[in-house]
Every structure is written in structure tokens, then in C-alpha cells.
PDBQT receptor file of N, H, CA, C and O in Angstrom, charges set to zero:
ATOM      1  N   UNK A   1      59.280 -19.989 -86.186  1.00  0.00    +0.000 N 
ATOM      2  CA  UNK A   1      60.593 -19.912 -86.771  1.00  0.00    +0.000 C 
ATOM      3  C   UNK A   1      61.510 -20.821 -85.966  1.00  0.00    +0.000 C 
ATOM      4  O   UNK A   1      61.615 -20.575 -84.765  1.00  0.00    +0.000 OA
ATOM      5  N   UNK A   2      62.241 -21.925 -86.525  1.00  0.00    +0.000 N 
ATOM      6  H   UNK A   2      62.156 -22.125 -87.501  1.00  0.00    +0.000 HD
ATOM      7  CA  UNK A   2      62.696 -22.622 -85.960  1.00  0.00    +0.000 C 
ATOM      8  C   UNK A   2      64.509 -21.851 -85.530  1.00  0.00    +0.000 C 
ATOM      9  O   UNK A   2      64.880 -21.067 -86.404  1.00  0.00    +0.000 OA
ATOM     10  N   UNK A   3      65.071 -21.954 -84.870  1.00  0.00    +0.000 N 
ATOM     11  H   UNK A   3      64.770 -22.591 -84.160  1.00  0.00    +0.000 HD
ATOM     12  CA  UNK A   3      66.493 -21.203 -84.305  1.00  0.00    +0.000 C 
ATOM     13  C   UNK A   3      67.358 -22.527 -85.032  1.00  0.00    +0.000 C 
ATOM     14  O   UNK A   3      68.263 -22.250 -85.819  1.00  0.00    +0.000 OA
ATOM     15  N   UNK A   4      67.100 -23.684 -84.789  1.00  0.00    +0.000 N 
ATOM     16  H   UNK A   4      66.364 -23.909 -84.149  1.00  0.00    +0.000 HD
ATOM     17  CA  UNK A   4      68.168 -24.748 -84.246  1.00  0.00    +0.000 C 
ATOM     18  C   UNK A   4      69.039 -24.755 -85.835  1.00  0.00    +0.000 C 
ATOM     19  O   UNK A   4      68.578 -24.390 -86.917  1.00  0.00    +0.000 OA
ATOM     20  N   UNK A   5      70.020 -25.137 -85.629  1.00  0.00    +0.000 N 
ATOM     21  H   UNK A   5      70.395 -25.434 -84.751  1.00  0.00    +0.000 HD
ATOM     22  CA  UNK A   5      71.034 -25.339 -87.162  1.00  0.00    +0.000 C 
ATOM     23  C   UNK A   5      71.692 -27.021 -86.747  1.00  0.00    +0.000 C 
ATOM     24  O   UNK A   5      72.448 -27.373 -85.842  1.00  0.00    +0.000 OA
ATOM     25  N   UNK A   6      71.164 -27.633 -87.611  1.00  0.00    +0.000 N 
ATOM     26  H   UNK A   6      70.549 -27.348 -88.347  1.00  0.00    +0.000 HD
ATOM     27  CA  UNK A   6      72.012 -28.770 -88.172  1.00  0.00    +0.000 C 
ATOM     28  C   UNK A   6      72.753 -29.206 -89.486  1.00  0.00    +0.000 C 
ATOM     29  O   UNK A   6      72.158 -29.682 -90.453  1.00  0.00    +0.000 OA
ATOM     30  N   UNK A   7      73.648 -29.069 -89.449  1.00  0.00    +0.000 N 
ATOM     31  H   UNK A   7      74.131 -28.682 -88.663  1.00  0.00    +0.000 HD
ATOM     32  CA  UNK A   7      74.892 -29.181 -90.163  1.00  0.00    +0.000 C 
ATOM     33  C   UNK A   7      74.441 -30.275 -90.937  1.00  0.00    +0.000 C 
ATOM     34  O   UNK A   7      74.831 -30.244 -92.104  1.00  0.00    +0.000 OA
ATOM     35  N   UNK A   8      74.083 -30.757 -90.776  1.00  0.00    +0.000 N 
ATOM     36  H   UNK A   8      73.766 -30.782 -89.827  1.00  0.00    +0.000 HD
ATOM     37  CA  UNK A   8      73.740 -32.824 -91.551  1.00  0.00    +0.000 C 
ATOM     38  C   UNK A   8      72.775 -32.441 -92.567  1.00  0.00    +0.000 C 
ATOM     39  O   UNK A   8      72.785 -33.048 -93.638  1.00  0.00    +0.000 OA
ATOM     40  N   UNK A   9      71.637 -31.164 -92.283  1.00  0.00    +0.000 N 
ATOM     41  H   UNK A   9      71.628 -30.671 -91.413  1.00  0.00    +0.000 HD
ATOM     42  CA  UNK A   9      69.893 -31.891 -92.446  1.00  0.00    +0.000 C 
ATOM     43  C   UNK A   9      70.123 -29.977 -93.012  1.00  0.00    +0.000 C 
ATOM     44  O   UNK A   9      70.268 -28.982 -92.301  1.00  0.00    +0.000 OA
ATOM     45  N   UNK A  10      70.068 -30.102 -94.559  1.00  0.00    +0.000 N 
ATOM     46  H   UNK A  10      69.950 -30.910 -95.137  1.00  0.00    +0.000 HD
ATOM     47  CA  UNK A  10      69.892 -28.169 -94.626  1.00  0.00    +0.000 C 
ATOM     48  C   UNK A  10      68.528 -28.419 -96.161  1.00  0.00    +0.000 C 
ATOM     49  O   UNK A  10      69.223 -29.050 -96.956  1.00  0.00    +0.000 OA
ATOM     50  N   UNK A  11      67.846 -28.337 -96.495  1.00  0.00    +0.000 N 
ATOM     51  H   UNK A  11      67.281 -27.824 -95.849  1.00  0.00    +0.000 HD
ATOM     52  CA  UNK A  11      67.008 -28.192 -97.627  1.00  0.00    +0.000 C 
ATOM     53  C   UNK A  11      67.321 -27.764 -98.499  1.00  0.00    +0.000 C 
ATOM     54  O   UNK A  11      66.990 -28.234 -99.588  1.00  0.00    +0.000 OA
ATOM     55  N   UNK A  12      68.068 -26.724 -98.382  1.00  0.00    +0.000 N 
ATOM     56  H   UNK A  12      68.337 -26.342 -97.498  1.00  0.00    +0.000 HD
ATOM     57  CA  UNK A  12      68.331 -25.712 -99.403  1.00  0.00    +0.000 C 
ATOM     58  C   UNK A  12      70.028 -25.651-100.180  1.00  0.00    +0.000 C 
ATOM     59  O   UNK A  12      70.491 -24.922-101.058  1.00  0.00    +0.000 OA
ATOM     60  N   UNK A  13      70.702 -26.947 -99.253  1.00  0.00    +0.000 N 
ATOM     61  H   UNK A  13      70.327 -27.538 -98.539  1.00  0.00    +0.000 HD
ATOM     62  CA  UNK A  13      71.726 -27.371 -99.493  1.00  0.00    +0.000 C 
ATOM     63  C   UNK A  13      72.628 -25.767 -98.859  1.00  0.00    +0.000 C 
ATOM     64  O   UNK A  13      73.615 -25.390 -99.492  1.00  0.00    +0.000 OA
ATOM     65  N   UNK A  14      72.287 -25.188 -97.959  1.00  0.00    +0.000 N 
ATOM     66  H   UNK A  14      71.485 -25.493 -97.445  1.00  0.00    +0.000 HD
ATOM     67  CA  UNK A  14      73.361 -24.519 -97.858  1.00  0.00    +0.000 C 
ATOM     68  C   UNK A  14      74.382 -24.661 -96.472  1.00  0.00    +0.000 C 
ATOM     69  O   UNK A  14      73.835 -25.410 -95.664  1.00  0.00    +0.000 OA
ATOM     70  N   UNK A  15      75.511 -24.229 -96.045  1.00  0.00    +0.000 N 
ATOM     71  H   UNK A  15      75.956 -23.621 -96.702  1.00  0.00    +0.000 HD
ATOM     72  CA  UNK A  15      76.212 -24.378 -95.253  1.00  0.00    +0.000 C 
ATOM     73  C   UNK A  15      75.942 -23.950 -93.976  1.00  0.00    +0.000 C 
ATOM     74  O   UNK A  15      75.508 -22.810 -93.817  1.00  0.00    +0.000 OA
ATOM     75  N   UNK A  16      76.123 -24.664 -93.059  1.00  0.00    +0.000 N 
ATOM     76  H   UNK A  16      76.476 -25.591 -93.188  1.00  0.00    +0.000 HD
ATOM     77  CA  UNK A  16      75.939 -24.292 -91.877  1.00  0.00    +0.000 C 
ATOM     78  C   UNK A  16      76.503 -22.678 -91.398  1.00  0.00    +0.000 C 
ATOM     79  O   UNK A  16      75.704 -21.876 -90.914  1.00  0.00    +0.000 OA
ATOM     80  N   UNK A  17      77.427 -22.458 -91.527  1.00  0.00    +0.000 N 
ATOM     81  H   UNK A  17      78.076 -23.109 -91.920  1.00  0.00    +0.000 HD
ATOM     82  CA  UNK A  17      77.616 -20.199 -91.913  1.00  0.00    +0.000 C 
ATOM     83  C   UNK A  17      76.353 -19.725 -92.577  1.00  0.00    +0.000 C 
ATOM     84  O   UNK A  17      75.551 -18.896 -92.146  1.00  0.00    +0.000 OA
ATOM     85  N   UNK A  18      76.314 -20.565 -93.978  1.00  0.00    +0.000 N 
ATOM     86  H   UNK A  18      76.965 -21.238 -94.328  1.00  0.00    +0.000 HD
ATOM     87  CA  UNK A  18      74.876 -19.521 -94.553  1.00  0.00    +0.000 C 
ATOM     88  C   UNK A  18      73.586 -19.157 -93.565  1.00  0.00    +0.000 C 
ATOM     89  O   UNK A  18      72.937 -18.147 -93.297  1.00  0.00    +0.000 OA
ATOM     90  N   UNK A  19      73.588 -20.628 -93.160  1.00  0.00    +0.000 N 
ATOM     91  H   UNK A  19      74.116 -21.449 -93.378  1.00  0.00    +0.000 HD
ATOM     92  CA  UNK A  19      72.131 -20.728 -92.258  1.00  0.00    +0.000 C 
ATOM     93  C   UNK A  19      72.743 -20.226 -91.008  1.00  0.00    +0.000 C 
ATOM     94  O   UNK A  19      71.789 -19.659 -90.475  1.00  0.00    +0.000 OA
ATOM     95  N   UNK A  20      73.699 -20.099 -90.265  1.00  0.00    +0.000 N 
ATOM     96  H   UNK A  20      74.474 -20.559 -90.698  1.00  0.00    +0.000 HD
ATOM     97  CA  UNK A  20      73.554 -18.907 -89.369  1.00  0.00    +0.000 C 
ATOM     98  C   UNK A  20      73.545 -17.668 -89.701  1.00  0.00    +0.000 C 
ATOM     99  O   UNK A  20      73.035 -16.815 -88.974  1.00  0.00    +0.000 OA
ATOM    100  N   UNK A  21      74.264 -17.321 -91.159  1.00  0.00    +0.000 N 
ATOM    101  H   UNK A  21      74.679 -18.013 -91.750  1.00  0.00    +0.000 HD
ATOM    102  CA  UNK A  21      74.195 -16.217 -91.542  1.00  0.00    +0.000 C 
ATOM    103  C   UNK A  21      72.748 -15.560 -91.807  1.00  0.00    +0.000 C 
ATOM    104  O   UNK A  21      72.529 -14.356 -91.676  1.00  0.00    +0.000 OA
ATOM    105  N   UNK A  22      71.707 -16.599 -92.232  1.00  0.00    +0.000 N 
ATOM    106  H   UNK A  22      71.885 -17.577 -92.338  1.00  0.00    +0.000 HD
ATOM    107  CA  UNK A  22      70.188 -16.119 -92.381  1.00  0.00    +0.000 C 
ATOM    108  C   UNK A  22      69.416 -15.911 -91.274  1.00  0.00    +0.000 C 
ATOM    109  O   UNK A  22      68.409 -15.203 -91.259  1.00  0.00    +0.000 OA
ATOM    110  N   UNK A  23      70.011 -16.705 -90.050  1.00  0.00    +0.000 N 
ATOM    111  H   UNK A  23      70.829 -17.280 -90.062  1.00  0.00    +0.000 HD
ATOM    112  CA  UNK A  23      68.979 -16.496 -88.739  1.00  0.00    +0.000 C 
ATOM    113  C   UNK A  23      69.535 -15.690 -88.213  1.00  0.00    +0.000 C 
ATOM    114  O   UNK A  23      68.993 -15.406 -87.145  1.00  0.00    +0.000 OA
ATOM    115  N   UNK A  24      70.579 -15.016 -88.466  1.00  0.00    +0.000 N 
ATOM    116  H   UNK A  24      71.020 -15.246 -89.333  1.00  0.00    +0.000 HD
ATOM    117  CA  UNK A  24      71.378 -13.948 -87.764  1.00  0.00    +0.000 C 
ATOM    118  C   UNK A  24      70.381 -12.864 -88.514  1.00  0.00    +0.000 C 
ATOM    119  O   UNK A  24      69.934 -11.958 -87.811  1.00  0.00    +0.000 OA
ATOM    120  N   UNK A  25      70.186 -12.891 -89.254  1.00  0.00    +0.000 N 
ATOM    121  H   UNK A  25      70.549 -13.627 -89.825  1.00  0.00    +0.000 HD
ATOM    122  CA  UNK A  25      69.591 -11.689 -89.960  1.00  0.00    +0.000 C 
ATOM    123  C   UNK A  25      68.103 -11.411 -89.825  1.00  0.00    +0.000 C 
ATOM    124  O   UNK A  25      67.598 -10.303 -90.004  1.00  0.00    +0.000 OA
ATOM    125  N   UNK A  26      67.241 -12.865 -89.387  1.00  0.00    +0.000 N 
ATOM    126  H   UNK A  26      67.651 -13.765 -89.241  1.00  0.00    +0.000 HD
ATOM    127  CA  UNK A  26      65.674 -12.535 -89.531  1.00  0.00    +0.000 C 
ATOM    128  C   UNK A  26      65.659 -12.332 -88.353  1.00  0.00    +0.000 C 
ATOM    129  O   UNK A  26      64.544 -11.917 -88.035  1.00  0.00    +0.000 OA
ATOM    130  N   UNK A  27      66.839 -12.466 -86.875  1.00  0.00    +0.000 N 
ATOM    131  H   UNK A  27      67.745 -12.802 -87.134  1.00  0.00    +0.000 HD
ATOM    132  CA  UNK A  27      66.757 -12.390 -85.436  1.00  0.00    +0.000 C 
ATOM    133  C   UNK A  27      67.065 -10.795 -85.565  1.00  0.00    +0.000 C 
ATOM    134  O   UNK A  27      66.460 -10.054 -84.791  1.00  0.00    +0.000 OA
ATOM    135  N   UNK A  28      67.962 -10.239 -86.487  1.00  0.00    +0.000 N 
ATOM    136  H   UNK A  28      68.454 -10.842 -87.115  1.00  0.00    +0.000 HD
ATOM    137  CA  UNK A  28      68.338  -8.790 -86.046  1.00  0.00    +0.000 C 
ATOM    138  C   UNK A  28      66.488  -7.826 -86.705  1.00  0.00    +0.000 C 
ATOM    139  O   UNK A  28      65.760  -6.943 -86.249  1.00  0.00    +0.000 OA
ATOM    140  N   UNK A  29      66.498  -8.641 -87.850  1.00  0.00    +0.000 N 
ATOM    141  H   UNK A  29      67.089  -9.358 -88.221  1.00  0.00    +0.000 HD
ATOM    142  CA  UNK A  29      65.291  -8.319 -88.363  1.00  0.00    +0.000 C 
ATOM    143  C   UNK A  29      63.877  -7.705 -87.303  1.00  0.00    +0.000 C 
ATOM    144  O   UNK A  29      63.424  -6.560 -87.291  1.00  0.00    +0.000 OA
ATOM    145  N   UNK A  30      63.352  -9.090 -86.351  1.00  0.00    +0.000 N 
ATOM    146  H   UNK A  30      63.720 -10.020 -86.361  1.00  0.00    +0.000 HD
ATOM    147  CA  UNK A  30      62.504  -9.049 -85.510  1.00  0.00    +0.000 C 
ATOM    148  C   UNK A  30      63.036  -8.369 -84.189  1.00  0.00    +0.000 C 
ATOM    149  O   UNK A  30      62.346  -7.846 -83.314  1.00  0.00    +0.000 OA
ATOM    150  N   UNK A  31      64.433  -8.488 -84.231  1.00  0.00    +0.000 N 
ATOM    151  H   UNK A  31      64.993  -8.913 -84.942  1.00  0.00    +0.000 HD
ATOM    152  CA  UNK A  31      64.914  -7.068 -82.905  1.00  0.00    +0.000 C 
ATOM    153  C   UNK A  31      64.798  -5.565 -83.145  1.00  0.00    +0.000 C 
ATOM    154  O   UNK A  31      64.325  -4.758 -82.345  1.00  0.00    +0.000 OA
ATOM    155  N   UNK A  32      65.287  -5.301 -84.338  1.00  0.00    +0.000 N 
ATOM    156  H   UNK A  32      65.671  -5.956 -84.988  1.00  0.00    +0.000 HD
ATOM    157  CA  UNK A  32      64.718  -4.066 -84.767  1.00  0.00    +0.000 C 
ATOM    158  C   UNK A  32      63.452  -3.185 -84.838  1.00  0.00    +0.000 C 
ATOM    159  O   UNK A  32      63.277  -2.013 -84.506  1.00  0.00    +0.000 OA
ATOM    160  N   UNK A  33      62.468  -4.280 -85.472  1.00  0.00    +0.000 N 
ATOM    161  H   UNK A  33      62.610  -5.232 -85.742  1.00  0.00    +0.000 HD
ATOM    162  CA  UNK A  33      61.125  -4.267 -85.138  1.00  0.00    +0.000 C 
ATOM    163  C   UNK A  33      61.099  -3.786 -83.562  1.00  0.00    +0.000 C 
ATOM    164  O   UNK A  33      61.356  -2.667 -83.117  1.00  0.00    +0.000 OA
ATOM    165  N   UNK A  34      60.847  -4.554 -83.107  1.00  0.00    +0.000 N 
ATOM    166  H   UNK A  34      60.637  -5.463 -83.467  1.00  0.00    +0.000 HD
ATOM    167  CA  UNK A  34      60.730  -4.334 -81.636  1.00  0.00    +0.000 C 
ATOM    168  C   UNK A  34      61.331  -3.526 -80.883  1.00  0.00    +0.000 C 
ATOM    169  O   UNK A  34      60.960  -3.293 -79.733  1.00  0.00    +0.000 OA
ATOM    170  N   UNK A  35      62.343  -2.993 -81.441  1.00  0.00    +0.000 N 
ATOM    171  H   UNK A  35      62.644  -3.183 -82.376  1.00  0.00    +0.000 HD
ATOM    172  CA  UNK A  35      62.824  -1.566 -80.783  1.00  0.00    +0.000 C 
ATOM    173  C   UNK A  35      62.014  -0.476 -81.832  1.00  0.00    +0.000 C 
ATOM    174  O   UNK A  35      62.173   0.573 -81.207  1.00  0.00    +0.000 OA
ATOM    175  N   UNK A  36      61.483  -0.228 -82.673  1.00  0.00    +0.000 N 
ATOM    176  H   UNK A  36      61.354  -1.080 -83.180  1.00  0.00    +0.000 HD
ATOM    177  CA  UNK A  36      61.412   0.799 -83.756  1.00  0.00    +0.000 C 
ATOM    178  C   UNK A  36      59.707   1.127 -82.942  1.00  0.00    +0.000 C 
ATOM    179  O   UNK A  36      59.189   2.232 -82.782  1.00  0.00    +0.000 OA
ATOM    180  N   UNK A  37      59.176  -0.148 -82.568  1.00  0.00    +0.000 N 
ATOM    181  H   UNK A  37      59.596  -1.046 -82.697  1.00  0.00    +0.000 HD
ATOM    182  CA  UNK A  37      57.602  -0.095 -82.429  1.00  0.00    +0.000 C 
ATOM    183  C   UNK A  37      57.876   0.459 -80.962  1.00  0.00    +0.000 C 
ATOM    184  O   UNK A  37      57.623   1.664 -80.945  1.00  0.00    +0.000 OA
ATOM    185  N   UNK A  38      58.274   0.024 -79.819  1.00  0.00    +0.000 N 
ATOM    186  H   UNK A  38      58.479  -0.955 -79.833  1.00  0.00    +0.000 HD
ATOM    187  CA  UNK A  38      58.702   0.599 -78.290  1.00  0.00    +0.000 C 
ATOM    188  C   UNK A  38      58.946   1.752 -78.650  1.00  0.00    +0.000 C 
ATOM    189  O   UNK A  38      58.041   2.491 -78.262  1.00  0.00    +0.000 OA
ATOM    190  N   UNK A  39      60.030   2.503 -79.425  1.00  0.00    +0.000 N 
ATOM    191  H   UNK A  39      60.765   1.903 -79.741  1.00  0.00    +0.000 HD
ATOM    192  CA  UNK A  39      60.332   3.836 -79.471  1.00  0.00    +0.000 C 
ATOM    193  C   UNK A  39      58.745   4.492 -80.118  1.00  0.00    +0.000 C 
ATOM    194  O   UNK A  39      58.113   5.332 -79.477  1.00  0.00    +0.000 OA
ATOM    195  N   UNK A  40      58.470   4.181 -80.890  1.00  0.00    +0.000 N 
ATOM    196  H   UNK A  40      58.984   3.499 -81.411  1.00  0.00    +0.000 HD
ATOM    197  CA  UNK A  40      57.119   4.724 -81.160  1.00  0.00    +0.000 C 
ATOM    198  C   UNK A  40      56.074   4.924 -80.490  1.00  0.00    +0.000 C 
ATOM    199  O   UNK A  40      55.098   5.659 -80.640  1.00  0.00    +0.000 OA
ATOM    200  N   UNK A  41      56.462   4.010 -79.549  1.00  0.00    +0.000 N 
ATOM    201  H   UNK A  41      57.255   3.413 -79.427  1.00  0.00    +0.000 HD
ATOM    202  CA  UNK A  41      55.164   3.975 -78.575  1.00  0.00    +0.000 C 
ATOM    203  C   UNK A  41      55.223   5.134 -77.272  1.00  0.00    +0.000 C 
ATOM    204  O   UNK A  41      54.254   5.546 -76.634  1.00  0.00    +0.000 OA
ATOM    205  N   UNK A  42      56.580   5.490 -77.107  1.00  0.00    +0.000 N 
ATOM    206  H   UNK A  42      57.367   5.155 -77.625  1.00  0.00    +0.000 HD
ATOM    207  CA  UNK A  42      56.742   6.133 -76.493  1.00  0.00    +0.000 C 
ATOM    208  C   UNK A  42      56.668   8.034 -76.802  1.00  0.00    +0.000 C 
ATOM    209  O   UNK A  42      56.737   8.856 -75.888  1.00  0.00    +0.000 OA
ATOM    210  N   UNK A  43      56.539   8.337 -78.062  1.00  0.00    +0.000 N 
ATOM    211  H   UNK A  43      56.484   7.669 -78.804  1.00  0.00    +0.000 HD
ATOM    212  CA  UNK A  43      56.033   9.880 -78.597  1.00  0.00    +0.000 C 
ATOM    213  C   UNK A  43      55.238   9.984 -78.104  1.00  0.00    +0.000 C 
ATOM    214  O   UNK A  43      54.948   8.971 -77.468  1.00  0.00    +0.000 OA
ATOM    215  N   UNK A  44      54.237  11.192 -77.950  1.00  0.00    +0.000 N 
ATOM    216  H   UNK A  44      54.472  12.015 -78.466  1.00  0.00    +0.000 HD
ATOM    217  CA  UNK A  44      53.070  11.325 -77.641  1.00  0.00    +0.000 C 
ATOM    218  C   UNK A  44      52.354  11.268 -79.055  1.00  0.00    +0.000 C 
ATOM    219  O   UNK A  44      53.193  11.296 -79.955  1.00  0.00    +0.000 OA
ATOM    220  N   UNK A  45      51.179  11.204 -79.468  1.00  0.00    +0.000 N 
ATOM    221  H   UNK A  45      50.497  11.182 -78.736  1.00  0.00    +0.000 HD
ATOM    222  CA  UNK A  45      50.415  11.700 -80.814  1.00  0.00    +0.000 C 
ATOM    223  C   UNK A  45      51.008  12.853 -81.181  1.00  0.00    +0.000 C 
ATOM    224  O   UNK A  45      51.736  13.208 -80.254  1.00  0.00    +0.000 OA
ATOM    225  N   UNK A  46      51.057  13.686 -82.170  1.00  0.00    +0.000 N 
ATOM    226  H   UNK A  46      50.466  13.398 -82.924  1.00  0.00    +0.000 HD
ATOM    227  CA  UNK A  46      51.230  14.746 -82.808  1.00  0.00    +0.000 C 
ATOM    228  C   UNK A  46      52.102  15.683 -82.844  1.00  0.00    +0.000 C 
ATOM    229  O   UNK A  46      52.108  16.820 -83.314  1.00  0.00    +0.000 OA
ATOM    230  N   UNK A  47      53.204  14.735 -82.004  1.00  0.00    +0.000 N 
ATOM    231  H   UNK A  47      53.199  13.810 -81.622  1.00  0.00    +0.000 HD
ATOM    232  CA  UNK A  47      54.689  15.271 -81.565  1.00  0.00    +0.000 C 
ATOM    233  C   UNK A  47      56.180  14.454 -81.942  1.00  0.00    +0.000 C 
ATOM    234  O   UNK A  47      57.276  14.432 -81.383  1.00  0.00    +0.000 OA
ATOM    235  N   UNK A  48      55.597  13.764 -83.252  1.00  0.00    +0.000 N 
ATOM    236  H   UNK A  48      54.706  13.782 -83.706  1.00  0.00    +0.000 HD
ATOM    237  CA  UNK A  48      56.455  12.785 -83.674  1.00  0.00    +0.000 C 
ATOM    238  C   UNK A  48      57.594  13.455 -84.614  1.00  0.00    +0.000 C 
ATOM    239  O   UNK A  48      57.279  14.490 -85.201  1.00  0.00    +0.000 OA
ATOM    240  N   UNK A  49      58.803  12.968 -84.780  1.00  0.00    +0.000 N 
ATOM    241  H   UNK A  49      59.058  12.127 -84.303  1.00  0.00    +0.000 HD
ATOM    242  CA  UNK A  49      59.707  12.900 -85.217  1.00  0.00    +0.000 C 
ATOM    243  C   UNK A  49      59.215  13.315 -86.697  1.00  0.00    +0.000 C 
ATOM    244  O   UNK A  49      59.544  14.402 -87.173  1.00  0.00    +0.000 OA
ATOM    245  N   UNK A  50      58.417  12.403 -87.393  1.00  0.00    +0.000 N 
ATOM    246  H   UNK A  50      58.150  11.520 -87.006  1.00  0.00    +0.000 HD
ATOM    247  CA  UNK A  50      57.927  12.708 -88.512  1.00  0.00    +0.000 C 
ATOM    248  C   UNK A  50      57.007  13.148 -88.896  1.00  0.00    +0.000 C 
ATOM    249  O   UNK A  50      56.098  12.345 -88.686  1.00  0.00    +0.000 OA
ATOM    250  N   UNK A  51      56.512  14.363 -89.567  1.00  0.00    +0.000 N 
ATOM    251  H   UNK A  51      57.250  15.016 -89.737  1.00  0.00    +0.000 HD
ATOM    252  CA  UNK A  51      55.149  14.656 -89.755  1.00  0.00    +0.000 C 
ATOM    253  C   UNK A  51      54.019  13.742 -90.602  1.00  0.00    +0.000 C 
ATOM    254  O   UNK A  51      54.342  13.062 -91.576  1.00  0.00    +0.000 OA
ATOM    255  N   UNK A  52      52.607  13.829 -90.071  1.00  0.00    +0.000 N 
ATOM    256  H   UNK A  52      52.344  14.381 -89.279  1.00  0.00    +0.000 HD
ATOM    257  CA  UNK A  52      52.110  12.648 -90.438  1.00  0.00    +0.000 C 
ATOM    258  C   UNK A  52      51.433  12.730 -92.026  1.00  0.00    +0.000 C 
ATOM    259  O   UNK A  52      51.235  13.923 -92.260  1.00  0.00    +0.000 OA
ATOM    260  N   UNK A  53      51.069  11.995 -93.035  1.00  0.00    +0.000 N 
ATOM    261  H   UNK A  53      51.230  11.026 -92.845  1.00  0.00    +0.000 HD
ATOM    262  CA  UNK A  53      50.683  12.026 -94.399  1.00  0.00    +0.000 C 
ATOM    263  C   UNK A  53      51.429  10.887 -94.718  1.00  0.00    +0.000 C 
ATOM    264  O   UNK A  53      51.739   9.899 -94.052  1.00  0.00    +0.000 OA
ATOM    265  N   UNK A  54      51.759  11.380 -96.407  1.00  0.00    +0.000 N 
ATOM    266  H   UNK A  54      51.507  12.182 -96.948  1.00  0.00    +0.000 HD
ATOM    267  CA  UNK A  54      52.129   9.860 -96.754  1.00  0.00    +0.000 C 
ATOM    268  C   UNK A  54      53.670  10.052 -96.637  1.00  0.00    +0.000 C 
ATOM    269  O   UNK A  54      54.296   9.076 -97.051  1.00  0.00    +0.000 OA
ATOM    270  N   UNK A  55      54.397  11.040 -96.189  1.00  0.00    +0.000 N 
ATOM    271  H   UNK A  55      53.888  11.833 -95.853  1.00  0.00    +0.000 HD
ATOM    272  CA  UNK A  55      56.080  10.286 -94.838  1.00  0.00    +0.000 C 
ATOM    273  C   UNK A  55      55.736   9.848 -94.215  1.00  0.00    +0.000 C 
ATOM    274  O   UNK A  55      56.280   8.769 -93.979  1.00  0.00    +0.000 OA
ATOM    275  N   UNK A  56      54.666  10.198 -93.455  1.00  0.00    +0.000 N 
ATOM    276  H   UNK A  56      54.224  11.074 -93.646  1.00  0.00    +0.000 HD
ATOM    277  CA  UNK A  56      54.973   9.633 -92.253  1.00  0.00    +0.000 C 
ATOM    278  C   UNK A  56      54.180   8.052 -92.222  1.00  0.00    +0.000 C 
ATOM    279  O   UNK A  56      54.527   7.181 -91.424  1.00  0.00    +0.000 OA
ATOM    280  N   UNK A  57      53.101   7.872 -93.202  1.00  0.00    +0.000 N 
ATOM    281  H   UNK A  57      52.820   8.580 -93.850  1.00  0.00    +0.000 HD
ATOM    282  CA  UNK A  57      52.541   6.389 -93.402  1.00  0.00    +0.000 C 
ATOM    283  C   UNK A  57      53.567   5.879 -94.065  1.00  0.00    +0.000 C 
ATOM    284  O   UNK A  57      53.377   4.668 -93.951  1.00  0.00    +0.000 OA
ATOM    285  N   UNK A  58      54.504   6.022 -94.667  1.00  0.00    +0.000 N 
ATOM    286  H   UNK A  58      54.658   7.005 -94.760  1.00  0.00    +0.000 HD
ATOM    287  CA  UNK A  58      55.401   5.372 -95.412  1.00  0.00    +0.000 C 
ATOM    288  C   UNK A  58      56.645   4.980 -94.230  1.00  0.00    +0.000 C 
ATOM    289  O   UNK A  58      57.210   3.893 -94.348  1.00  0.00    +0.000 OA
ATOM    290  N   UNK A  59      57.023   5.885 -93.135  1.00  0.00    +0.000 N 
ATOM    291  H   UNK A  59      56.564   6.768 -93.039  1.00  0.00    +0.000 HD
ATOM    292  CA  UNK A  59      57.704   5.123 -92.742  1.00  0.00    +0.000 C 
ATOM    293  C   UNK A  59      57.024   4.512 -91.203  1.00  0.00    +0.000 C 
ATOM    294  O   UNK A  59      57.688   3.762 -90.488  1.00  0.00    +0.000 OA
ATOM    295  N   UNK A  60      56.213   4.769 -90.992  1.00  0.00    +0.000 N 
ATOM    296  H   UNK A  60      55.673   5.378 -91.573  1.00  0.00    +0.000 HD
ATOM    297  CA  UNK A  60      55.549   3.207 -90.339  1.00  0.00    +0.000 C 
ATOM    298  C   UNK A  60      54.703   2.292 -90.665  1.00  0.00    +0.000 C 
ATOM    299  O   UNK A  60      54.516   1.330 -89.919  1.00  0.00    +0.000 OA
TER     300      UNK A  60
């Protein structure tokens, strides 16, 4: 995933806001992730927040 934004050079013709506005979002995207999976990792088995079946496969 490339970060960098140039104002000159966009493909999709959109504005330099849009395209920070999109990497702002796939960066909060992959931060979230990464806090959601750490907190998970930290339950023990069979003491989770959610009981396991299809809630609990549905929300991980």
C-alpha cells in the first residue's frame, strides 16, 4: 500500500483531500485490526466476551 499523495499524479482523478481522505481510512482500517486481534489474543479460550457458535464466528 503505497502512503505517499501527489497532488499532480491521482488515477482516479480525485483531489488530494479525497486521497487523504481514503488513506486516512484504510490506515484507521489496518489500526483497528490490530488492536481488535491483540485484544483477542489476550482472553483466555472459553472465557471470551462472546460466546462461541455462529456469534461468535461471525464476529471474528
Amino acid at each position: 500500500m503505497e502512503l505517499a499523495i501527489n497532488p499532480k499524479v491521482s488515477p482516479d482523478g480525485a483531489t488530494p483531500r479525497e486521497q487523504l481522505k481514503g488513506l486516512s481510512q484504510k490506515f484507521e482500517s489496518l489500526l483497528l485490526s490490530q488492536v481488535f486481534s491483540s485484544m483477542r489474543d489476550t482472553v483466555p479460550e472459553g472465557e471470551g466476551v462472546v460466546d462461541t457458535g455462529f456469534a461468535g464466528d461471525m464476529y471474528q
